[in-house]
C-alpha positions in Angstrom: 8.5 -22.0 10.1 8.0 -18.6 11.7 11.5 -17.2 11.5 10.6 -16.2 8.1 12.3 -13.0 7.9 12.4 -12.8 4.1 8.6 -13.7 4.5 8.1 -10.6 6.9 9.7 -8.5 3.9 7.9 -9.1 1.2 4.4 -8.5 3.4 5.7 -5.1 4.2 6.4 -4.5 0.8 3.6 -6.2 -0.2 1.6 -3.9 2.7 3.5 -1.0 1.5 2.7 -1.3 -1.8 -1.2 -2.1 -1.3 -1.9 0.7 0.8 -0.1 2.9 -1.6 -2.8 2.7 -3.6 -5.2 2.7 -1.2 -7.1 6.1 -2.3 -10.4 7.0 -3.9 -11.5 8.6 -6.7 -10.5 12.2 -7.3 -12.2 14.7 -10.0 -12.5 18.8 -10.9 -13.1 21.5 -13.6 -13.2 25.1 -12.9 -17.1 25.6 -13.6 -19.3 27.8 -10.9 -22.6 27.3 -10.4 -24.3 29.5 -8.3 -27.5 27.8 -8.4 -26.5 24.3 -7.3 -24.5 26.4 -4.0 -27.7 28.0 -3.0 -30.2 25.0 -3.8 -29.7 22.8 -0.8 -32.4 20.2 -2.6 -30.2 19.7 -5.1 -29.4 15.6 -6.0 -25.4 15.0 -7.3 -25.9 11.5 -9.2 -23.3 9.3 -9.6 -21.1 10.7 -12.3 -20.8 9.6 -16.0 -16.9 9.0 -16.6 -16.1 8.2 -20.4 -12.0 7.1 -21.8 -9.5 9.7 -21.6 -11.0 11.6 -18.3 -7.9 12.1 -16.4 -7.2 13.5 -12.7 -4.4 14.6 -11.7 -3.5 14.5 -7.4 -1.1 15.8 -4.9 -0.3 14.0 -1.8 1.0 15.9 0.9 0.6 13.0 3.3 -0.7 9.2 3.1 0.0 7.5 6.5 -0.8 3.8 6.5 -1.0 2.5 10.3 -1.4 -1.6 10.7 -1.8 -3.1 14.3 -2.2 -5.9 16.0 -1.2 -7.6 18.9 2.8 -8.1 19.2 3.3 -6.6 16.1 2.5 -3.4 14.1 3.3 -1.5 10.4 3.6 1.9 10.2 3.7 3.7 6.4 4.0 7.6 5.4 4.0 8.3 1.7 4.0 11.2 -0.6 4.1 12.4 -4.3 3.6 15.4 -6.4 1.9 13.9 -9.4 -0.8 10.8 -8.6 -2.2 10.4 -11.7 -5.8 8.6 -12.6 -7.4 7.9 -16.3 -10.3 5.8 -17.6 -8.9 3.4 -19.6 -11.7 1.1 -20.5 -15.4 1.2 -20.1 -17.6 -1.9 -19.8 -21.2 -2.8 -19.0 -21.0 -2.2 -15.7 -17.5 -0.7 -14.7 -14.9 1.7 -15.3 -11.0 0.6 -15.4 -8.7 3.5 -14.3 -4.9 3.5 -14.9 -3.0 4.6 -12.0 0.9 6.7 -13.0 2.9 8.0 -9.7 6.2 8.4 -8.4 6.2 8.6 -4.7 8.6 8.5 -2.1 8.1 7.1 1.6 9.3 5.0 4.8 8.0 3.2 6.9 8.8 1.3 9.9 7.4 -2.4 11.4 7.7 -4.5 15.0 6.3 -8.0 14.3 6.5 -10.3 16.9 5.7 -14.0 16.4 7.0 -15.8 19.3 10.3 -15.7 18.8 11.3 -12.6 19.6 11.2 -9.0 17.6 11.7 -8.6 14.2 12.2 -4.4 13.8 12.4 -3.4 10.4 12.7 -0.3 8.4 11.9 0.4 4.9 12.6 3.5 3.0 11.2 4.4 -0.7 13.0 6.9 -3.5 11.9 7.9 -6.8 9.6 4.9 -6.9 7.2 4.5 -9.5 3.5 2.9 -9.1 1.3 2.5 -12.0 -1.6 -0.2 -12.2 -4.9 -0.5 -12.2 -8.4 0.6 -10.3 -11.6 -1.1 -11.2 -15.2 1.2 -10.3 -18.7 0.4 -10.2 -20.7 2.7 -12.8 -23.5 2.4 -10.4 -22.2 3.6 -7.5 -18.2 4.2 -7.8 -17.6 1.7 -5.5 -13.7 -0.2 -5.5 -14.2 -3.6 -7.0 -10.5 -4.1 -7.6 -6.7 -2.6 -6.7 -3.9 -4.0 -8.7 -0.9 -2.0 -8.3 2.7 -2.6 -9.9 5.9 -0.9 -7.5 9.1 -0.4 -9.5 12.1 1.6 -8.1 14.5 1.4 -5.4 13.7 -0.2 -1.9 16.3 0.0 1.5 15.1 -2.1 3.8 17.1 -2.0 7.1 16.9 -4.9 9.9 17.3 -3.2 13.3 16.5 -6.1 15.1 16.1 -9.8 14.9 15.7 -13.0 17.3 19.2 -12.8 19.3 21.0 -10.7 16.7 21.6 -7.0 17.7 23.9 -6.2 14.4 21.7 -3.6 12.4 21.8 -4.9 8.4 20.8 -2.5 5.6 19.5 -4.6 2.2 19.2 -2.1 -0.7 16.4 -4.3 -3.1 16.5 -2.7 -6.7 13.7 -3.2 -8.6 14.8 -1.7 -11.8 14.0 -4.3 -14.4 12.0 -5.8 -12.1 8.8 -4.8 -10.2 6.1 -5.5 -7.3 2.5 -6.7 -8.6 -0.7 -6.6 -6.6 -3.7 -8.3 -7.3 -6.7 -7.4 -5.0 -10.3 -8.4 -4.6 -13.3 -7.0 -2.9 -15.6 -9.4 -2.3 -18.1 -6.1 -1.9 -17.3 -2.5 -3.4 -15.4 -0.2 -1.4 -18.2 2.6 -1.7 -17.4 6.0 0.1 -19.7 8.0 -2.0 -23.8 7.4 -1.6 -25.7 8.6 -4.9 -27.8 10.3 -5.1 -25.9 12.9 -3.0 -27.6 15.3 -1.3 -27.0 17.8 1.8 -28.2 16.2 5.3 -27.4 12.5 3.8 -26.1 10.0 6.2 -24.9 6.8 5.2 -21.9 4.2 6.3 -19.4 2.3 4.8 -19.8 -1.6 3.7 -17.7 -4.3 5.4 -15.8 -6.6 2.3 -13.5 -9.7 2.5 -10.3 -8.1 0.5 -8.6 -11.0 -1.0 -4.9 -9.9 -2.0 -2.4 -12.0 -4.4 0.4 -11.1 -7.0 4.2 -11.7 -7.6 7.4 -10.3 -6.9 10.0 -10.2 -10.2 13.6 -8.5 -10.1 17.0 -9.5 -11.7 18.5 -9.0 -7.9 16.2 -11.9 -7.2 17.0 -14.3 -9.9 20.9 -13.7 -8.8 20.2 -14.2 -5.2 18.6 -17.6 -6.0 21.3 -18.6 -8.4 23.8 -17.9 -5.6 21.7 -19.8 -3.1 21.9 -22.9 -5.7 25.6 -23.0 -5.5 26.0 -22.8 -2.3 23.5 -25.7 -1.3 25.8 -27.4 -3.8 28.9 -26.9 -1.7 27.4 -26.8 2.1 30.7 -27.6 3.3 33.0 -25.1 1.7 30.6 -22.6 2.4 30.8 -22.9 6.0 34.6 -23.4 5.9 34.6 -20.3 4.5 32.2 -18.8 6.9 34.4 -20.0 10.4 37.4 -18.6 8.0 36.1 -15.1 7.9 34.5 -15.4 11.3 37.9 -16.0 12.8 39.8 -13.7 11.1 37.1 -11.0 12.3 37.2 -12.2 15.8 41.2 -12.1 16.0 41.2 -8.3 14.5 38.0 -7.3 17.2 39.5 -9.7 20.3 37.0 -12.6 21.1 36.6 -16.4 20.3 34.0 -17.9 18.5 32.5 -20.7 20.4 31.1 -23.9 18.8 27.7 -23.0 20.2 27.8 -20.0 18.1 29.3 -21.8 15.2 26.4 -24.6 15.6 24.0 -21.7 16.1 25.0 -19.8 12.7 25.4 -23.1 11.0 21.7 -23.6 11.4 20.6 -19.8 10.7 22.2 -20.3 7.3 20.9 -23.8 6.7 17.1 -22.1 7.3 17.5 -19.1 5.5 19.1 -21.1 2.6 15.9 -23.5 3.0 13.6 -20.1 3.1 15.3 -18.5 0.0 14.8 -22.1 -2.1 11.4 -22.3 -1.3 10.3 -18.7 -2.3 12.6 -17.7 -4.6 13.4 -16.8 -8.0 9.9 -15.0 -8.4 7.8 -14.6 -5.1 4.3 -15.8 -5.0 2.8 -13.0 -1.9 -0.3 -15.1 -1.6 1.8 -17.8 -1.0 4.1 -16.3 1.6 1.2 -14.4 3.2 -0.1 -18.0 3.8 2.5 -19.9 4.9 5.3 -17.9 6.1 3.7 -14.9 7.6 0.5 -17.5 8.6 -1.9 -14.7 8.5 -3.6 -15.6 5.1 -4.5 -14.1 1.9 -7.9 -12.6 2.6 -8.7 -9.6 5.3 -12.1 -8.6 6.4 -13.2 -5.3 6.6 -16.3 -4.9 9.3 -19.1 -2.6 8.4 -19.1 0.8 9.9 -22.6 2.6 9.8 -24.0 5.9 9.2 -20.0 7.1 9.7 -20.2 9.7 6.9 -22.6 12.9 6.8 -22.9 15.1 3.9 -22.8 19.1 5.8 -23.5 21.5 3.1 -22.7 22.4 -0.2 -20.1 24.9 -0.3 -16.8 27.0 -2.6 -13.5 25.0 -2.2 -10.1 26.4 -3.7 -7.6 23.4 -4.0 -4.4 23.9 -5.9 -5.4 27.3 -7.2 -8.5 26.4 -8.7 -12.1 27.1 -7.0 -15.1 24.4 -7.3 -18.5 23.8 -5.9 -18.5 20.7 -3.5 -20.5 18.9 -1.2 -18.6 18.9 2.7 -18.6 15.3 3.6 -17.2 14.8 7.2 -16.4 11.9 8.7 -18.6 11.8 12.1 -16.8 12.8 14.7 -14.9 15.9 13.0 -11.9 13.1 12.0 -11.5 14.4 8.5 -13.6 15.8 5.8 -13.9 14.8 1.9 -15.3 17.3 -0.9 -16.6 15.7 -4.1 -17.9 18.4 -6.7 -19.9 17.3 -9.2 -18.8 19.7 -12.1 -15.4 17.9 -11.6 -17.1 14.4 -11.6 -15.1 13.1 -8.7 -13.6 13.6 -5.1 -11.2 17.3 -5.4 -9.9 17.4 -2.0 -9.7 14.7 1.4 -8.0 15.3 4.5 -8.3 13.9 7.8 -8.2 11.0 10.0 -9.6 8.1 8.2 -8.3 4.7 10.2 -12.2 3.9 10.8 -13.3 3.5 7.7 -10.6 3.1 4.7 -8.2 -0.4 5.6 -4.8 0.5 7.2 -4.9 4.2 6.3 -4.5 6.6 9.4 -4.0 10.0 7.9 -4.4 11.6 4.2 -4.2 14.9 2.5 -5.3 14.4 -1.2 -6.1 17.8 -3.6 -6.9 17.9 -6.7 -4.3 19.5 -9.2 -6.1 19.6 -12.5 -8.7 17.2 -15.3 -10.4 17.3 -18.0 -13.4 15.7 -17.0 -16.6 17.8 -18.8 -20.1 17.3 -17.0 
C-alpha cells in the first residue's frame, strides 16, 4: 500500500514537528569574570540546574534538511520566543518544559515507485510546548516529546498522474500533534569537564519516535468517510454527476477509463482514511504506510567538536563569558557560558552531527539561572 498520500502527510508533519524541537540546551546571566577569561586551565563542570531555571531563545533560522534516495524534506522554522524551564528534578535527570510559537514552511519530493508525490507545508502562529528530558551527568538528550497545535496548509503540487495542485488547510485548534521520542543513548553535545583545547565527538543513538495525531477536523473527516462507505453507489453517482457537469462547462468527455481510474482512487483513499483515522497512530503509519519504520539510527561522528578558547560574547544585548566550540571544519560554532549554566548562542552548519538539522541560529534572550 504505497500510495499512502495521507501517510506521506502526517510523517512530514510528524518530521516537521520533531525536528522543531530538535535544539539543545540554552543558558545566560550577565556575570563577568575576568579571571575565568584569562585562566585557560580553567574546568566548566556540568552545570547544576534546580526547578524554576528558565531560558528564554530567539531563532532567527532552524533549517531541517532530510534526504535520501528519490525522496527528500526540506524545513525552515523561526520564532521570537523559544522558551525552556526545569520542571522536575529526579535522581538522575532533569525534565524541561518547552513554550514557543513559531512559524515555518517547508517543502518534500518523496518518490516510492510510483511516481512523485511534491508537497508543501506552511506553518502560522503555531504553538509547540512539550517536554525535554537531560542527563544531570552530562546534559545529554534522553528524550523529545513535543506537542504542535495551530494551523497547518499543506498544499499537494504533485501526485501519481494528477497535475491539479490541491491546498488542504488542517486546523489543529482543539486538537494537536504529539511526539514521543527515545534515545537509546543521550544526545550529548557538551563534554564535561569543559576545558579550552578539548576534543571530543558526538555518540551514534537509535531514536525511536511514536505519538498520536488528535483534531476535531479529523474526527469529522472520518465521520464523513463512514457515510460514504455506507452509500458507495450514490457517492459515485454523484461524483460522474459533478464530473460531467464540469466537463460540459470546460469542453471534454470523461472516458470510462478515467471514471474506472477515479473510482478506484476513491475506493483506496476511503480504505486509507478508515484504517488511520479518527486519531492517527505515527508509529503506526511510519511502519506501515510510509514503510520506513519507527526507529532511526544516528552513526557516531568522532572528535567533530573542538573547544577554541574562552572568550566575551554579546547576544541579544547582554555580554557573557563563553567557551568557543566550533564544529571542525569551521561549519558553525556553539558558545556555552558557564555563569549562564547553559548554551547562549549556536550558529552554523550542523547537518553532521544534530539529525536532520542543516542550518541554526539560536541566541540567548534572557534567564534566571544563578551559578
Amino acid at each position: 500500500m504505497n500510495s499512502k498520500i495521507f501517510g506521506i502527510i502526517v510523517c512530514i508533519l510528524l518530521i516537521t514537528s520533531y525536528i522543531a524541537i530538535a535544539e539543545n540546551t540554552e543558558k545566560t546571566s550577565t556575570k563577568s569574570s575576568f579571571e575565568k577569561l584569562s585562566n585557560a586551565s580553567f574546568d566548566a563542570d556540568t552545570p547544576i540546574w534546580v526547578v524554576g531555571n528558565t531560558w528564554r531563545y530567539k531563532i532567527d533560522d532552524l533549517t531541517i534538511d532530510y534526504e535520501q534516495e528519490g525522496q527528500y524534506i526540506h524545513v525552515s522554522l523561526l520564532t521570537d520566543k523559544l522558551e525552556l524551564k526545569v520542571v522536575n528534578v529526579t535522581t538522575d535527570s532533569y525534565v524541561v518544559e518547552i513554550d514557543a510559537a513559531i512559524k515555518g514552511s517547508g517543502n518534500a519530493y518523496i518518490d516510492l515507485g510510483e511516481g512523485p508525490y511534491n508537497i508543501t507545508l506552511n506553518l502560522n502562529n503555531t504553538k509547540l510546548t512539550g517536554t525535554i528530558v537531560f542527563n544531570k551527568s552530562d546534559l545529554g538528550i534522553t528524550q523529545l516529546n513535543p506537542k504542535l497545535e495551530g494551523r497547518l496548509v499543506v498544499k499537494i503540487n504533485e501526485l501519481p498522474n494528477v497535475s491539479i495542485p490541491i491546498s488542504i488547510p488542517i486546523p489543529l485548534f482543539g486538537g494537536s500533534i504529539n511526539i514521543f521520542t527515545n534515545l537509546s543513548i543521550p544526545l550529548t553535545i557538551i563534554n564535561f569537564p569543559l576545558n579550552v583545547s578539548n576534543i571530543w565527538g558526538v555518540p551514534g543513538t537509535s531514536i525511536s519516535i511514536d505519538g498520536t495525531i488528535k483534531s476535531p477536523y479529523l474526527n469529522l473527516l472520518d465521520s464523513l468517510n463512514r457515510r460514504v462507505r455506507n452509500h458507495w453507489n450514490l457517492t459515485f453517482l454523484i461524483m460522474i454527476l459533478i464530473m460531467e457537469i464540469y466537463g460540459e462547462i470546460y469542453g471534454y468527455t470523461i472516458d470510462e477509463d478515467v471514471l474506472a481510474a477515479i473510482k478506484e482512487a476513491a475506493k483506496t483513499i476511503s480504505d486509507i482514511l478508515f484504517d488511520i483515522l479518527p486519531v492517527i497512530n505515527i508509529s503506526y503509519v511510519l511502519t506501515n504506510y510510509m514503510q520506513i519504520g519507527n526507529v532511526f539510527e544516528t552513526p557516531e561522528i568522532p572528535a567533530i567538536l573542538l573547544c577554541e578558547s574562552t572568550e566575551d560574547i554579546t547576544v541579544q544585548g547582554n555580554s557573557y563569558n563563553a567557551y568557543n566550540i566550533s564544529v571542525i571544519g569551521g561549519i558553525g560554532n556553539i558558545y556555552f557560558a558557564p555563569d549562564a549554566g547553559n548554551i547562549v548562542k549556536i550558529s552554523g552548519h550542523f547537518k553532521d552531527i544534530i539529525p536532520f538539522v542543516s542550518d541554526l541560529n539560536i541566541e540567548l534572550k534572557e534567564t534566571n539561572y544563578q551559578p
